[in-house]
C-alpha positions in Angstrom: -24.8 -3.0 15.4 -20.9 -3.0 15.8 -18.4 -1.3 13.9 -17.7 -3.8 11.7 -20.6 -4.6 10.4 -22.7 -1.3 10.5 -23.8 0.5 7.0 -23.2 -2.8 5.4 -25.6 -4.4 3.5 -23.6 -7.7 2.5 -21.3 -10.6 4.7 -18.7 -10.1 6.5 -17.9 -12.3 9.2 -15.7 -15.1 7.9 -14.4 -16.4 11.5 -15.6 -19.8 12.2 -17.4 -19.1 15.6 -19.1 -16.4 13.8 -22.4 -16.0 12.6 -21.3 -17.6 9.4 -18.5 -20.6 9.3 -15.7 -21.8 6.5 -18.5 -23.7 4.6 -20.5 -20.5 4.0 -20.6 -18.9 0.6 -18.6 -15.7 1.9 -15.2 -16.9 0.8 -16.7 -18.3 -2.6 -18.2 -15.0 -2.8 -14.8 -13.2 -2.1 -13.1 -15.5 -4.9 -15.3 -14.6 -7.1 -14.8 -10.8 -6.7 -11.2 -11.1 -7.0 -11.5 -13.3 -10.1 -13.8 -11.2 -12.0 -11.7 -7.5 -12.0 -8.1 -8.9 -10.8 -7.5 -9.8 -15.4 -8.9 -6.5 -16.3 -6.0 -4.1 -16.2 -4.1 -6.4 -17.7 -5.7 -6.3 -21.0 -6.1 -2.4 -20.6 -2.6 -1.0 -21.2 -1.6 -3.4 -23.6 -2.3 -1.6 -26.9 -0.2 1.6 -25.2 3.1 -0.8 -24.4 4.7 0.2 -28.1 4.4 4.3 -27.4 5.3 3.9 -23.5 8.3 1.8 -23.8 9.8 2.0 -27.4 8.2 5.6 -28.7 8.6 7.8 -25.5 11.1 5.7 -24.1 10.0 6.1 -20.3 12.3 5.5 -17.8 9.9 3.1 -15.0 12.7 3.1 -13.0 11.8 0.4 -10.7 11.7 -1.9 -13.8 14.4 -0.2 -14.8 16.6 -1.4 -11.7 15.1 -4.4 -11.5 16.5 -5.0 -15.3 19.8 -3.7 -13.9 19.8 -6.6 -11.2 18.3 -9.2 -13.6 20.7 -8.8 -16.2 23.9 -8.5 -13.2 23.1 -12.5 -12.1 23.7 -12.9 -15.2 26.7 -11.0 -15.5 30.1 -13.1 -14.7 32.2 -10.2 -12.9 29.4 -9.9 -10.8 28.9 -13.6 -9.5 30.7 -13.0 -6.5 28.4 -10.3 -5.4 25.4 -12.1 -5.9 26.8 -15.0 -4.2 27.3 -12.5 -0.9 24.0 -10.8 -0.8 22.2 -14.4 -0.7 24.3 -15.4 1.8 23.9 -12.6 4.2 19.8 -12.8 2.9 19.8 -16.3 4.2 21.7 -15.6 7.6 19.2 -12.3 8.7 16.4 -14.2 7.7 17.4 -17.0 10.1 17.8 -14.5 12.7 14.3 -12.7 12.2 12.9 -16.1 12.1 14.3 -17.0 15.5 13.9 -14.0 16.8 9.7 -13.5 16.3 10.0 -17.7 17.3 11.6 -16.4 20.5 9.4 -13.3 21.1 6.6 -15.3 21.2 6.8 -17.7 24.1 6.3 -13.8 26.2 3.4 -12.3 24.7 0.8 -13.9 26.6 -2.7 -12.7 26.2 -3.0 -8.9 25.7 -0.2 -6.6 25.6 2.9 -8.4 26.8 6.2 -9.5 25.8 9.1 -7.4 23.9 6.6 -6.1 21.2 5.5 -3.3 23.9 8.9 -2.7 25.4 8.8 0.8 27.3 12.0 2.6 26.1 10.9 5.4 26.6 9.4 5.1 29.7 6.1 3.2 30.7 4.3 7.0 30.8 5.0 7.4 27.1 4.2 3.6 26.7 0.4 4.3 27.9 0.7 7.2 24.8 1.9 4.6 22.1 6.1 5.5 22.5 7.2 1.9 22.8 10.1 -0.4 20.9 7.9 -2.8 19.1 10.9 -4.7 18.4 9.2 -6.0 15.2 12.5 -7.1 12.5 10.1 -6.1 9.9 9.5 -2.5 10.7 13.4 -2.7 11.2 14.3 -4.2 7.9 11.8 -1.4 6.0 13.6 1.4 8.2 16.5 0.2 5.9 15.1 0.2 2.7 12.9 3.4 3.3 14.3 6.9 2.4 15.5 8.7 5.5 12.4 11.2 5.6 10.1 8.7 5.1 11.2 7.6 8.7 11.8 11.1 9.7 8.1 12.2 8.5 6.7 9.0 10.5 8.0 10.0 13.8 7.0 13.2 13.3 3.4 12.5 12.4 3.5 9.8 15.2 4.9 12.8 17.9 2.4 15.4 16.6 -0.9 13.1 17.0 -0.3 10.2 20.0 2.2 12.9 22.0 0.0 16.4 21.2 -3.0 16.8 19.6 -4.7 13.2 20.9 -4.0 13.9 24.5 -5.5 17.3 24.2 -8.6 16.2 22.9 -8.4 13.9 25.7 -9.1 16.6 28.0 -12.2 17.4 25.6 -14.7 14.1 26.8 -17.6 14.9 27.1 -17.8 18.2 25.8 -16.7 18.2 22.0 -17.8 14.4 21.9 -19.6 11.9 24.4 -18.2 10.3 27.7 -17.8 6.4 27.5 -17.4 5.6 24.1 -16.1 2.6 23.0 -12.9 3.0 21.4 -13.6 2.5 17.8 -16.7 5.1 17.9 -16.5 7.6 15.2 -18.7 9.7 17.2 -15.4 9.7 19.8 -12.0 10.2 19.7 -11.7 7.6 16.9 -13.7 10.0 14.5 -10.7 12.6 15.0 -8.0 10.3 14.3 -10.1 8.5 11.1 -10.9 11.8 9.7 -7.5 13.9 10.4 -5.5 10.7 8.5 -7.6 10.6 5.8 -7.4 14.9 5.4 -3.0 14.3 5.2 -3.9 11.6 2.6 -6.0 12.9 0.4 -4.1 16.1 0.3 -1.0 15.2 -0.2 -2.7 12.0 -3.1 -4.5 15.1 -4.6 -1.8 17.4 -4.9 0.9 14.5 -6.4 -2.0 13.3 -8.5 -2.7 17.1 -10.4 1.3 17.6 -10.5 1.7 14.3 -12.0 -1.3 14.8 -14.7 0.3 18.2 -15.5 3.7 16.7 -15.7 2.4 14.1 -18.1 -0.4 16.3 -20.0 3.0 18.2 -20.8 5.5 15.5 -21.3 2.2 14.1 -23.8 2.2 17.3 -25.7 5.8 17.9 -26.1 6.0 14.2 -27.8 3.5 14.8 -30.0 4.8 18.4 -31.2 8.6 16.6 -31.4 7.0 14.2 -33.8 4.8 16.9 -35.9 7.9 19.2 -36.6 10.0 15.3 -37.3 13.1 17.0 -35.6 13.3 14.3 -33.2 11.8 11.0 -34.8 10.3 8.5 -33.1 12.2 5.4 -32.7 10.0 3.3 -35.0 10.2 5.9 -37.6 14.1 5.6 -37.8 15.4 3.5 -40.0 17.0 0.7 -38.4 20.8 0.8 -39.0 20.3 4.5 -37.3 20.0 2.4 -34.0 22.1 1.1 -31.5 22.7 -2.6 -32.0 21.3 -3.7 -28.8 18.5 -1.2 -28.6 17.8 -2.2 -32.2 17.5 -5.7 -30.8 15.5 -4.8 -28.1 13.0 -3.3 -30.0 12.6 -6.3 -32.6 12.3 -8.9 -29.8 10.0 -6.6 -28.4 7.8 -5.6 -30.8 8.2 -9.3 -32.7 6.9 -11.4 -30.0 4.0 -9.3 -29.0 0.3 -9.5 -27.9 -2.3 -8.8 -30.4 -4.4 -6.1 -30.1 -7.6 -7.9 -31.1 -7.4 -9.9 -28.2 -6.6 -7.3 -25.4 -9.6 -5.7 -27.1 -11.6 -8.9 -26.9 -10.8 -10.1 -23.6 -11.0 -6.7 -21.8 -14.3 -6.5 -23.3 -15.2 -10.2 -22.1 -14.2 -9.1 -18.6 -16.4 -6.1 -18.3 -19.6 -7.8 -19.3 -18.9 -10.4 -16.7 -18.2 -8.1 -14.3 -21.6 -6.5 -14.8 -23.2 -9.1 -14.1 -21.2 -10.8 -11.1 -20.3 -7.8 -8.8 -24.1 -6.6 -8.8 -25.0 -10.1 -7.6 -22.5 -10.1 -4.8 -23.0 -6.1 -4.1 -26.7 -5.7 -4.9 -25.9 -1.4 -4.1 -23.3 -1.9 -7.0 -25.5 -1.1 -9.9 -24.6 -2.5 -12.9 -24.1 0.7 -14.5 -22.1 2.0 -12.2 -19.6 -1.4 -13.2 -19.9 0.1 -16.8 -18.7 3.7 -16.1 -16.0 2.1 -13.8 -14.8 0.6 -16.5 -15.3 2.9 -19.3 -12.9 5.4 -17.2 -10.7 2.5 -15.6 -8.7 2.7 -18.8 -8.0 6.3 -19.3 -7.1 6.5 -15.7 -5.0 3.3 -16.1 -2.9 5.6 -18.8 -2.4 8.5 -16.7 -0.9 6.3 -13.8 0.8 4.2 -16.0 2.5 7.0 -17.9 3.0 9.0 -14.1 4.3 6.2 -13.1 6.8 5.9 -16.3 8.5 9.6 -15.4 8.3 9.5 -11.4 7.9 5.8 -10.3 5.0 7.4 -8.4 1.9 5.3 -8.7 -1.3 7.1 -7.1 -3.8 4.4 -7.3 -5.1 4.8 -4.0 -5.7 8.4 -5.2 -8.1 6.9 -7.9 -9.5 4.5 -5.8 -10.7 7.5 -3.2 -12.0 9.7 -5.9 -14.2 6.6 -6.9 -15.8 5.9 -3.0 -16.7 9.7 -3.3 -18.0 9.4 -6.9 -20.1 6.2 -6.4 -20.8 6.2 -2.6 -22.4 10.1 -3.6 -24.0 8.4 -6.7 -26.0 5.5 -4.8 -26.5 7.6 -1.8 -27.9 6.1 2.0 -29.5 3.0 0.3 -26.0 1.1 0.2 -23.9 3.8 -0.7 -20.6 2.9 1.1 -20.8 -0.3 0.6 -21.1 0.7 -3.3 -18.3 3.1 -2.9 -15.9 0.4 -1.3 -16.6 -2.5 -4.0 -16.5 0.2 -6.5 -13.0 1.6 -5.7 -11.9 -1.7 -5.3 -12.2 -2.4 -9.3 -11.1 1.1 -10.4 -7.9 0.3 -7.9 -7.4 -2.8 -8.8 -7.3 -2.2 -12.7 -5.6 1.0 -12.3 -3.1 -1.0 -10.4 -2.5 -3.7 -12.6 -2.2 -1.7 -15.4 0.9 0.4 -14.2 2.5 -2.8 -12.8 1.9 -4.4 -15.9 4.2 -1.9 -17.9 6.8 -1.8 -15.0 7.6 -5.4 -16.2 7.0 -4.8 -20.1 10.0 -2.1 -19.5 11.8 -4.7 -17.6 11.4 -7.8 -19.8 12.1 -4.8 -22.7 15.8 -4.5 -20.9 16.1 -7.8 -20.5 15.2 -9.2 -24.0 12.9 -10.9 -22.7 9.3 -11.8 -24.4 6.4 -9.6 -24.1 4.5 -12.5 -24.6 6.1 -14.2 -21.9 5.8 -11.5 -19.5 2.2 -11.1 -20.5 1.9 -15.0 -19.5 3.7 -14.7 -16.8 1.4 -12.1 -15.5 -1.9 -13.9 -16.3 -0.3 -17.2 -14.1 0.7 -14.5 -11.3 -2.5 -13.0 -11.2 -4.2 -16.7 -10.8 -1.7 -17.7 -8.4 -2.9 -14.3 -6.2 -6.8 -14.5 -6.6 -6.1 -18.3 -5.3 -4.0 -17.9 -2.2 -4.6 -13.9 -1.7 -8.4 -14.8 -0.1 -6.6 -18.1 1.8 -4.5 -15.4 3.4 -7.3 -13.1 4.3 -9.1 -16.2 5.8 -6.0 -17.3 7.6 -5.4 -14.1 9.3 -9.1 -13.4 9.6 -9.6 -16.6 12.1 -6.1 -16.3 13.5 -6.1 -12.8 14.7 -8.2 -9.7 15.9 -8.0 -8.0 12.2 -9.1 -4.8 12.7 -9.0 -4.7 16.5 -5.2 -6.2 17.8 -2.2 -3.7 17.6 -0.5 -6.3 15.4 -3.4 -6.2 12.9 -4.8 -2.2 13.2 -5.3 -2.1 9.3 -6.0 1.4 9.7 -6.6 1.7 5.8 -9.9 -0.1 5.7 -11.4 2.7 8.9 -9.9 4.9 7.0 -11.5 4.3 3.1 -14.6 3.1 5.4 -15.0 6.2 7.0 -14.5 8.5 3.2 -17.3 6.3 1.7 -19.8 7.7 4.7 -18.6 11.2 3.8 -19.4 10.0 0.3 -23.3 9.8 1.5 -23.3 12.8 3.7 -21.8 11.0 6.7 -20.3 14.6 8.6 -23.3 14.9 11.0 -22.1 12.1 12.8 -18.4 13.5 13.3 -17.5 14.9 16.8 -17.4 18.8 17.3 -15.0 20.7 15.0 -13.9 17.2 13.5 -14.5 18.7 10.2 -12.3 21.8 10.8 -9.3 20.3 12.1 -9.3 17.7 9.4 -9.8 20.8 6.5 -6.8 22.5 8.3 -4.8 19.2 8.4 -6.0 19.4 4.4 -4.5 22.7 3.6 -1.6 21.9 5.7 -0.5 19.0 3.5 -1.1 20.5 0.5 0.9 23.7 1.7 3.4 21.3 2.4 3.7 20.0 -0.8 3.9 23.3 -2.7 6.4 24.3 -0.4 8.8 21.4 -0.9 7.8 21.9 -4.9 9.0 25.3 -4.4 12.4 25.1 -2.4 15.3 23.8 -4.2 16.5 20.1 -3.7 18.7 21.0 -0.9 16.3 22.3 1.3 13.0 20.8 0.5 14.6 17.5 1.4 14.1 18.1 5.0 10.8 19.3 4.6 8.1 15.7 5.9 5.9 13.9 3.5 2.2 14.5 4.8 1.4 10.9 3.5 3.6 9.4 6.1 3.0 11.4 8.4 -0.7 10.6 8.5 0.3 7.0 8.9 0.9 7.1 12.7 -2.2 9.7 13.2 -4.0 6.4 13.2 -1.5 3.5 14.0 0.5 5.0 16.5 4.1 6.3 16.4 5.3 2.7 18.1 6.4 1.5 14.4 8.0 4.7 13.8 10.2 4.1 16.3 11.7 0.8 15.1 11.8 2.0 11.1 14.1 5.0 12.3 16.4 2.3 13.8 16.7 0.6 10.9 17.4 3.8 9.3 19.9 4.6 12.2 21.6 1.6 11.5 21.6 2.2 7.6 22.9 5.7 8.3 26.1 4.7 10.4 26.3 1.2 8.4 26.8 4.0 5.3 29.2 5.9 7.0 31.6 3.4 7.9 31.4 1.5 5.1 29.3 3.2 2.3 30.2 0.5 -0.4 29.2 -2.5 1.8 26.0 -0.8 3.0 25.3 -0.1 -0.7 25.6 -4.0 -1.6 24.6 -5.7 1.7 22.0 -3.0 3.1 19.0 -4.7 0.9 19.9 -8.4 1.1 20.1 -7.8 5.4 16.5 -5.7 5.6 15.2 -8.2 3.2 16.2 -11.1 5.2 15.1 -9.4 8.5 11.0 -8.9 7.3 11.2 -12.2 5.5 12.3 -13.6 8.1 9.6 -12.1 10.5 6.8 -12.4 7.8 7.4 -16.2 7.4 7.0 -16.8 10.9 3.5 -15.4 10.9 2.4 -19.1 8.8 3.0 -21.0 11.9 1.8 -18.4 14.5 -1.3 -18.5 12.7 -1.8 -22.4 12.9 -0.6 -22.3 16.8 -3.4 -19.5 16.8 -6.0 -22.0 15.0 -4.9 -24.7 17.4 -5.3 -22.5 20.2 -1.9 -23.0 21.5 -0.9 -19.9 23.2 2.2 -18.8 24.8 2.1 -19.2 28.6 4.1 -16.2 29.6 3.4 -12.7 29.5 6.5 -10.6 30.5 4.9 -6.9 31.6 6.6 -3.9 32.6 4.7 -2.0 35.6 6.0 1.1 37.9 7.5 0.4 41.4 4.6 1.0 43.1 2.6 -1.3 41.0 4.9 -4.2 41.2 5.2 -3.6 44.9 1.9 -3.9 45.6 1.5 -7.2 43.3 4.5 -8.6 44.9 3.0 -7.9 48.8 
């Protein structure tokens, strides 16, 4: 049984010269998945909106900034600027579009073209070191934090340019000769297994400091309003407010959604669920659907309130701590299929839930409606569980998901490979897997102490373990192009910090539009089997000698 299909007990295939076509009930199947848990966190956090937004006043800056950006459109004086960053939006995206049209026609079958361009030297192309010359990767460089770029050419130099080339050397003595290259038994059990240690160290670390931070921040509220030296806002009287954030808080709480039916239609939701996902996972018990969602709410609050004082949301963190739970809980008889389906709700509700009161704070800034933005959601939502499985079927008969370098999704190995840990999967990892991946462990969550520790000057050079583990599985070749697009924010800053500051977004958001739109009609040449007829690659002299005699 191949990797993709092995320890799974339900479909999978979706590609139409598979074992199952487009007419077979595995899309149905999917839709109905998405459309059972995708409401639920929606209707979890809205009884908390009034102490989150108006009573603690959390900052969620990310709704906060996007309130800032709403409410400057809007704004006369700042017309002008608006009008620029369109424009220069609509002129990159032009240019990424072209560019992925043109890079196209030269990437053949296989690796070819300008998305494996050797800068570095075809010896450290054969290692992963390549110019991918992907716009997108570019365009995040920009928008990504300097040592997010920094920490992904790092992790990308440590694994493909170190450690993997030294357990290279090890075939056949810490793990088997001749194994394909997806094996977990093989080299791909090390790189699985070390990625997922960075991960969860550096989600489990963030995930206790956050609950501390907010058990404290909770306790500190609730003392503040048993002494009365600091009222809550809905306990002053209203001429003690602002004007406008007196105004706020009557549009806000005026307009609102009843309790009675967040209550009513999150309880709807869960009783569907348990008896929908047990008859498209038959592992998934339907008590384990209950406790999922029993817990899904409390958990929702934490990240919700996390993500109100850091605008750090850890619902992977959640979701990973469910495949152990529930993959452990149902054991070998479908246990990691159980653990995957499983951590999908929790993740998915968690998720929704913190995104959900991102936007309350926004449309709170904005004046806008609760109401509306709790409409707005709902409509959203819909809008996703329609076209989000037409996207997965698109690029699932397209392209190699799971196999290309384009496609790697090194996620789904990666939560695959914690749900078989989950069921007592580590006799099946190559020889001291385990140990490097428990030093890789303490070494990200040393890292994280560290940086907690140091003051901001210093810890800011320190890497972040998460991105770092990012390449341990991809490869460094992306790595390469985000710290050009950090280059060029970094020089853009210096010469013109003001510009950069205005233009910087509107140009990296153009350049992975731009790129990302031009993946709609490469998919339908793909479906059409049209493919490009050239396939420009870069050989040593000796090679091209001989090919050329």
């Amino acid at each position: 049984m191949d990797e993709r299909s092995r320890n799974q007990s339900g479909p999978t295939d979706f590609r139409p010269n598979g074992p199952s076509s487009v007419k077979n009930p595995q899309l149905t199947w999917l839709y109905a998945f998405i459309i059972t848990v995708s409401f639920v966190g929606l209707f979890s956090v809205v009884p908390l909106r009034r102490i989150m937004i108006i009573d603690y006043k959390l900052p969620y800056p990310s709704g906060t900034a996007t309130a800032v950006l709403i409410n400057s459109f809007h704004t006369p004086k700042d017309e002008n600027k608006a009008k620029k960053q369109i424009k220069i939006l609509g002129k990159y995206f032009t240019i990424s579009f072209l560019w992925s049209f043109f890079k196209w026609f030269y990437s053949g079958d296989g690796d070819c073209g300008f998305g494996n361009f050797p800068i570095l030297g075809l010896k450290a192309q054969e290692n992963g070191f390549y110019f991918d010359m992907s716009l997108t990767y570019v365009g995040t460089g920009m928008i990504c934090p300097h040592l997010i770029n920094i920490s992904l050419l790092l992790g990308g130099t440590i694994s493909w340019g170190l450690l993997w080339p030294l357990l290279k050397t090890k075939e056949g003595d810490w793990y088997p000769a001749g194994l394909k290259e997806r094996d977990i038994k093989g080299l791909s059990g090390y790189k699985a297994f070390i990625a997922m240690a960075l991960i969860l160290g550096d989600g489990l670390y963030n995930l206790l400091k956050i609950l501390a931070v907010t058990i404290i921040a909770f306790y500190k509220q609730q003392k503040k309003k048993q002494m009365a030296t600091l009222p809550l806002s809905h306990d002053k009287p209203e001429e003690a407010l602002p004007p406008l954030e007196a105004q706020r808080n009557e549009i806000f709480m005026k307009d609102r959604v009843p309790l009675w039916f967040a209550a009513s239609g999150y309880t709807a939701l869960a009783a569907i669920s348990m008896g929908v996902i047990p008859k498209l996972f038959p592992s998934a018990k339907w008590y384990y659907i209950l406790i999922s969602y029993l817990i899904a709410p409390v958990m929702g609050f934490c990240n919700a309130y996390g993500c109100g004082l850091t605008d750090c949301s850890l619902v992977s963190t959640y979701g990973k701590i469910g495949i152990f739970i529930f993959a452990a809980w149902a054991g070998q008889d479908g246990g990691v299929l159980a653990g995957l389906a499983l951590c999908g709700v929790m993740m998915i509700i968690v998720q929704t839930a913190s995104d959900l009161m991102q936007d309350f704070k926004t449309g709170y800034l904005t004046l806008s409606s609760p109401r509306s933005m709790f409409a707005g959601q709902i409509l959203g939502t819909l809008m996703g569980c329609i076209l989000a499985p037409l996207t997965f079927w698109l690029f699932w008969v397209a392209f190699d998901v799971g196999i290309s370098k384009e496609y790697q999704t090194p996620y789904a190995v990666v939560y695959r490979e914690m749900a078989l840990l989950g069921i007592g999967g580590v006799s099946t990892l190559p020889k001291h897997c385990l140990s490097l991946s428990c030093g890789f462990f303490a070494f990200s969550l040393l890292t994280n102490f560290i940086k907690d520790l140091l003051p901001k000057k210093v810890s800011m050079y320190i890497p972040i373990p998460m991105a770092m583990a990012i390449p341990f599985f991809i490869g460094p070749y992306f790595g390469i192009d985000m710290a050009l697009g950090s280059l060029v924010n970094a020089v853009w800053g210096r010469l013109n910090k003001r510009e950069a500051d205005l233009l910087g977004p509107a140009v990296a958001s153009g350049l992975i539009c731009g790129d990302g739109i031009w993946t709609l009609p490469a998919a339908v040449l793909a479906l059409a089997k049209v493919n490009p007829s050239i396939c420009m690659a870069f050989l040593f002299r000796g090679q091209a000698a001989k090919l050329s005699g």
